[in-house]
N, C-alpha and C positions, 0 to 999 in steps of 0.2 A: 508904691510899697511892694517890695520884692514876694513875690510867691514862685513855687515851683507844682509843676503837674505830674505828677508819677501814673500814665496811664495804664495798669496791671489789667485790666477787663477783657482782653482781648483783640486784635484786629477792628473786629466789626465796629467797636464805640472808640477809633481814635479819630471821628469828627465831633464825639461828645465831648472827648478831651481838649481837642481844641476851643469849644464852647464855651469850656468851664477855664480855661486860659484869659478867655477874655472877660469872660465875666466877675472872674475873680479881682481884674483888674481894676475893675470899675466899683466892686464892691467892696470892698480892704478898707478903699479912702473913706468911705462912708461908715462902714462900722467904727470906724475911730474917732471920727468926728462925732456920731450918736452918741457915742457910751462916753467917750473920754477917756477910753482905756487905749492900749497899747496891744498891738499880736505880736506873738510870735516872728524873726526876722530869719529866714525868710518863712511865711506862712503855707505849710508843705500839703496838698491836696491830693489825693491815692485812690484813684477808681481800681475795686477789686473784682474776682468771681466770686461769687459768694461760697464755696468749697475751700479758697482759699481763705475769704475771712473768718468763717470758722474757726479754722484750723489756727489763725492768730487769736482768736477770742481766747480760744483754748487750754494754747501754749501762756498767753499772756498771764491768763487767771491763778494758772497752778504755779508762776513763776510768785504771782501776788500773796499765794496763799504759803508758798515759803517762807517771802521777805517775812510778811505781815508778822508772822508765825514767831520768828526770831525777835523780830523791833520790840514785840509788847509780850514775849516773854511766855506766850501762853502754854497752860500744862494742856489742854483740849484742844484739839481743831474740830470738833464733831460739830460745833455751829458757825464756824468758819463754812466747813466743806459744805455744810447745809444750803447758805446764802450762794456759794459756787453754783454747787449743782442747780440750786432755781434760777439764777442771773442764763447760765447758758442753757438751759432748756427753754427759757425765755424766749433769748436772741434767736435758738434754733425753731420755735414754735412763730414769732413773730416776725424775721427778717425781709419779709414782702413790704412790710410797713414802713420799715428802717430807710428812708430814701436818702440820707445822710445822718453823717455821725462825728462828732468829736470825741479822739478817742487818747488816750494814752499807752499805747502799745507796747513800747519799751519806754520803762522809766525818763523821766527829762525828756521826751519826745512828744509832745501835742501834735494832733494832726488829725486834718481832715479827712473823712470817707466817705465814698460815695460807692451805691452799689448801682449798677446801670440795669441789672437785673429787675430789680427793685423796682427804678424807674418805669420800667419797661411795663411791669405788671400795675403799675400802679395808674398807666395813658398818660406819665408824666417825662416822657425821654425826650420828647421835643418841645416840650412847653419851659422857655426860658425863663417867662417870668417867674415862676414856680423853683428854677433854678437860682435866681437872686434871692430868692427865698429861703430856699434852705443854706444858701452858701452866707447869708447874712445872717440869718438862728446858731449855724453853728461856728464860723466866725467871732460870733459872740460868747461863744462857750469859750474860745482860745482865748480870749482876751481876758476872760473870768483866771483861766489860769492863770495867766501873767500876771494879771493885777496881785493874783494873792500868791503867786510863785508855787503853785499846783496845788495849794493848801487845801480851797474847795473843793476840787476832785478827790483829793483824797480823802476830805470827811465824808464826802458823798458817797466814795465808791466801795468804803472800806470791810474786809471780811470779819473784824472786831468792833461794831462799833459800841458796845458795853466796856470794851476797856479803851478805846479811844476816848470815848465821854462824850459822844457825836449820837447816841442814840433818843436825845430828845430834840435834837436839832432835824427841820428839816431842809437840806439844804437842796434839795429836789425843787421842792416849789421857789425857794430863792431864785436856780440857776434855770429853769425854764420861763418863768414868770418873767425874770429881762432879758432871757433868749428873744422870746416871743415879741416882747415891747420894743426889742430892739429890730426887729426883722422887719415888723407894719411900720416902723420912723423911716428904715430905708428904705423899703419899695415903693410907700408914699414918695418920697423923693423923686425915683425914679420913675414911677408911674401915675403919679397923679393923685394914689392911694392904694392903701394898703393892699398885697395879695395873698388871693383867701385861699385858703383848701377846704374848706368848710362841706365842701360839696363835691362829691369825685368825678372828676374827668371821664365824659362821657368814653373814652377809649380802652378807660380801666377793664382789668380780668374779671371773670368772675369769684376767680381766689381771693383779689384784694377785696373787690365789694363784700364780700362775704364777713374776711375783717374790719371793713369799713363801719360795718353796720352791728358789730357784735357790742355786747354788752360792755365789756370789756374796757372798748376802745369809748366808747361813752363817757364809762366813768370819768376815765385820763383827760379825756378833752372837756368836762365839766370841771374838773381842778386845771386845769391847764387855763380854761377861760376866768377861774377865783383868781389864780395866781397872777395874770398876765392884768388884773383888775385893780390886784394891790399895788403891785408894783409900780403900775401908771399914776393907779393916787399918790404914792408916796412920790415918785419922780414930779409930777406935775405940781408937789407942795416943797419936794426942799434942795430941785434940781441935782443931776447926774454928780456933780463935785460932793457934795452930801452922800447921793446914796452911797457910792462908792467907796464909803468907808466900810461899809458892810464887807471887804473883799478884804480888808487886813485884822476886821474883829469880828471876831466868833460869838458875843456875847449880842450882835445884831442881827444875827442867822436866824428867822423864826422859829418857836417851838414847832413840834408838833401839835398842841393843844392849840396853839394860835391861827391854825390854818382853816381849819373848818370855820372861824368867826376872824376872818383876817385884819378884821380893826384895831385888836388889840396889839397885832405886827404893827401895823400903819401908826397908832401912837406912841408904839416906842423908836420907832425909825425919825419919828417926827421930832 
């Protein structure tokens, strides 16, 4: 399965790039056979500096907040640029975390990101298996696009979603939930079982530990473990060909209401 490596990070990490050449090779086959979706041809992988990423987050956003602005007609951006501002003070507050990303940068363009930075602080630049790991979660995400032809990133990522009609949908817990389920099927494959981060690498900084341990990141990783819960129930009752209709109808995307008691998802999936 074709992939391309775009090494941007600098000198120092073009043996990480070659890493993620080969890894990438060996994981493609796999996420497709998981899920039974399709990636992107060729599936494009981008290690950045994180100055430069920014500066794409940036550009990206305010280009979104254009389109968006036009497509749905709005007379207000004031809760557009709201959602902006908190999305990149986010990214700029949490990017140590970010050890990869599926992102949409320029329109019609999926792709993966990797910040080596990231890695570095995180004691995770040499640990491959960790790298099968996120290149299979987000691998998964590209494949979310294809299947719906970028429809779920864009209910997900949108600056209106009161006039999209996307604001009772959550499509967060959807598209993490079989991120995740799809990442412990492949690294089981490849390693015997599933691989965890559950626990920080003893090499990590004191910066990441710090958000390792915060509140914050708790929460996320207790909905990350509800969702990644559901979704194995429903996959384990009416297999990937079933679920995967989720990825062309919106009326299967869980409520918000339904995700704190995710059973009510599971029997309408079922």
């Amino acid at each position: 399965m074709p992939h391309i490596i775009h090494q941007e990070a600098g000198s120092a990490y073009d043996s990480l790039g070659e890493r993620l050449d080969r890894i990438a090779a060996e994981t493609a086959p796999l996420v497709r056979k998981v899920t039974q979706l399709d990636l992107p041809e060729p599936v494009v992988i981008r290690t950045m500096k994180v100055p430069h990423w920014k500066k794409a987050h940036r550009r990206a956003s305010k280009d979104q907040l254009k389109r968006e602005s036009r497509e749905v007609g709005a007379s207000s951006q004031s809760e557009a640029k709201r959602i902006r501002r908190q999305r990149l003070f986010s990214m700029r507050m949490l990017w140590p975390t970010m050890l990869g990303q599926a992102v949409e940068l320029e329109p019609g363009k999926p792709e993966l990101l990797i910040l080596p930075e990231a890695l570095r602080l995180a004691g995770r630049l040499g640990d491959d298996p960790v790298l099968y790991k996120i290149l299979a979660h987000e691998m998964t995400h590209l494949a979310q696009y294809c299947a719906s032809g970028g429809a779920v990133w864009a209910a997900q990522d949108t600056l209106y979603p009161s006039l999209r009609g996307t604001e009772e949908r959550d499509y967060s817990f959807l598209l993490e939930g079989h991120a995740y389920w799809a990442d412990r099927q492949v690294t089981a494959k490849l390693f015997g079982e599933p691989v965890s981060t559950d626990e920080p690498s003893p090499d990590a900084s004191s910066l990441y530990l710090k958000m390792f341990k915060s509140p914050l990141r708790s929460e996320a990783v207790e909905r990350d473990r509800r969702s990644l819960d559901s979704v194995t129930s429903i996959l384990e009752a009416t297999g990937a060909a079933t679920f995967n209709r989720v990825w062309t109808d919106p009326d299967l995307v869980p409520l918000k209401s339904e995700t704190s008691k995710p059973e009510f998802w599971e029997q309408r999936m079922a």
